[in-house]
N, C-alpha and C positions, 0 to 999 in steps of 0.2 A: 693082187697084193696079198702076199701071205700073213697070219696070223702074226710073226713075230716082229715083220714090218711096220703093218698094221698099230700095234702096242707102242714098239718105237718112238712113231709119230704121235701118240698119242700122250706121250712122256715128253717127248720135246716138244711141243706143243702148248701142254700144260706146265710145264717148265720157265718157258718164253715169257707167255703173258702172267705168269706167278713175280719173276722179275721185273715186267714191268711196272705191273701195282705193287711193288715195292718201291720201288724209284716217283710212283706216283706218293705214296706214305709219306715217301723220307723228305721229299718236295714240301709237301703238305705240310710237316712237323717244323722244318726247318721254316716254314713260311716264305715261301720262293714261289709260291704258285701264282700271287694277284699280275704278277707280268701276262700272265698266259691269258689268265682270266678276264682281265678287263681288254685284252686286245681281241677273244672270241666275241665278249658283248659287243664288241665296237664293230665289228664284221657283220653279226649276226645282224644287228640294227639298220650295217648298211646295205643287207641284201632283202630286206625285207617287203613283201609284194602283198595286194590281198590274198592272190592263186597261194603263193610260197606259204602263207599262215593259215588258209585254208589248207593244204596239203598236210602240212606238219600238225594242226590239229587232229585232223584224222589219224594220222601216223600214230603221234602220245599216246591213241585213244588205245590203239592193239597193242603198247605195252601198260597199260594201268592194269590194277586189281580188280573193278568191274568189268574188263572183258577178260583177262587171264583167267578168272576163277572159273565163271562158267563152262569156259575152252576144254580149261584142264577138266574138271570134273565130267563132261562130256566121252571126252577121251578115254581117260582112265574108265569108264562107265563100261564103253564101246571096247575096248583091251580087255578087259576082265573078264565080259561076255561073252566073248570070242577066246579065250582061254589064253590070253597074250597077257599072262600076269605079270611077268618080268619087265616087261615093257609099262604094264601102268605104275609098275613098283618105281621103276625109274620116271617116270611124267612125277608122281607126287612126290621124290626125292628130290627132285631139278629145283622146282617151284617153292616145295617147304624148307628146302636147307637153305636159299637165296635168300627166302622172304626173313627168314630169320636171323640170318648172318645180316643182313642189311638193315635192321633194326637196332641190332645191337651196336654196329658200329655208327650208326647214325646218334643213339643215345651214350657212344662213347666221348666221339669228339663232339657233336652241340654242334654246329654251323650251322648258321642264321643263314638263310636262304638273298640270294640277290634280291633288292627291293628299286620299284622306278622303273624297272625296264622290263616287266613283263605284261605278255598279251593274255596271257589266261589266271584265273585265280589263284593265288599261290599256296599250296600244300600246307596244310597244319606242321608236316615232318620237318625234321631238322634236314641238310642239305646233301651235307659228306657221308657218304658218297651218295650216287643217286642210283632211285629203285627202280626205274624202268630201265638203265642202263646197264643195272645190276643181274636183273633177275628175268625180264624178259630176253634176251639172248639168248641165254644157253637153255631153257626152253622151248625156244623155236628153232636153232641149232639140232636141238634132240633130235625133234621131229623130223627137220629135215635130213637125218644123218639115216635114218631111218627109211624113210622116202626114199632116200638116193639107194639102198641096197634092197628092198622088198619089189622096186623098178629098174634094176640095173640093166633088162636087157630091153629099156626103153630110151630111145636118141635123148630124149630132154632131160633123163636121170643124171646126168652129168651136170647139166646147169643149176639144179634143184640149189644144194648146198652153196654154191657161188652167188645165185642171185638170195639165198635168205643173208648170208652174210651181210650184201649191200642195203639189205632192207633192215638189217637190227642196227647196223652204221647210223644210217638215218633216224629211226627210232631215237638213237640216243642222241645225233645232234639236234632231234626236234628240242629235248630240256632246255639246250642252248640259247635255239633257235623265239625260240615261246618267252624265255628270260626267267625258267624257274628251276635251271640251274648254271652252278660256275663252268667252267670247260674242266677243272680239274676234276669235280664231283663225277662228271661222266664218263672220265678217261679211266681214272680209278675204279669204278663200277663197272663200266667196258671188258678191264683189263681182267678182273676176277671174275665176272660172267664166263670168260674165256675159259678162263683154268678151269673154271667151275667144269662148263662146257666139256673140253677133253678129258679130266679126270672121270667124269659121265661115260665118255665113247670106253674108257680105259675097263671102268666097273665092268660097264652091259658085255664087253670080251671076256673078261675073267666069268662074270656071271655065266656065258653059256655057254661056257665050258670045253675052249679051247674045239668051237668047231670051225670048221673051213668056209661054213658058208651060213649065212643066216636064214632061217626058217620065214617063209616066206607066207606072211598072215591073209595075202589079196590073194581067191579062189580063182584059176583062172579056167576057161573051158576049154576038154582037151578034144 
């Protein structure tokens, strides 16, 4: 896929899901979301297993802020050292513009979080939208967008970004799932993760600089 293709998709992309969480907004605003919301708790509740709250526990755990921070700081640690500055620039772009875009819009609108139907302790934050849905995605999006081109001439490179997809999916219906958030908080934070996500793949192209193929950080032996 050429460079201009490449961009393309990555405008349409972040275009798509920018209009979605708009349409989640105007939902929100307009007050039309508790249809959705109380039919997700009502699902959630009746899918509910020990394995299933067990699984989704763990899930929550690799989008919260106790294990993203260490990750990230890791990372970016391991990129710097290895002279992949542009890549840790972008790991602490992903993480700090999210973390703070979703603070503010959480102390915009104030939304009291769901109460009675949750299986883990419920966040001090307020609810709209939600931060694991928000901000771990297009973090592990990153990563994996990355993976899939520094391994392209490996058979499993192709699955990398299709199976993180299915795993941030999950991520965010664990909030669901768990009862400590609405379905709309996470579709809404889903949806801008996303944009967030491709406006990312869009930078890291323009950052290096219109090359055809990206620099390849894993040493391999010739």
């Amino acid at each position: 896929m050429n460079p201009t293709t490449r961009k393309n998709r990555y405008v349409g992309g972040a275009l798509i899901f920018a209009v979605l969480a708009t349409i989640m907004f105007a939902l929100y605003a307009a007050g039309k979301v508790a249809g959705m919301d109380q039919a997700a708790i009502a699902f959630a509740e009746s899918i509910r297993s020990d394995v299933g709250t067990a699984f989704f526990r763990w899930v929550t755990h690799l989008g919260g802020g106790m294990f993203l921070v260490p990750v990230a700081v890791i990372i970016i640690a391991v990129l710097y050292i290895k002279k992949y500055r542009v890549e840790a620039m972008f790991v602490l772009i992903s993480l700090g513009v999210s973390e703070v875009a979703n603070e503010l819009l959480k102390m915009f609108f104030a939304r009291p979080r769901p109460s009675g139907v949750n299986l883990i302790e419920l966040p001090e934050s307020f609810s709209f939208p939600s931060g694991h849905a928000m901000i771990g995605p297009a973090f592990y999006c990153m990563v994996a967008f990355w993976i899939a081109q520094w391994f392209a001439e490996k058979r499993w490179s192709s699955l990398v970004q299709p199976a993180v997809f299915i795993f941030v999916a999950l991520l965010a219906f664990s909030r669901v799932y768990l009862g400590v958030h609405y379905l709309s908080d996470v579709l809404t934070g889903f949806f801008l993760s996303m944009c967030w996500y491709f406006l990312l793949c869009l930078g890291y192209e323009e950052r290096m600089g219109r090359r055809s193929t990206v620099v390849d950080p894993v040493p391999h032996s010739r």
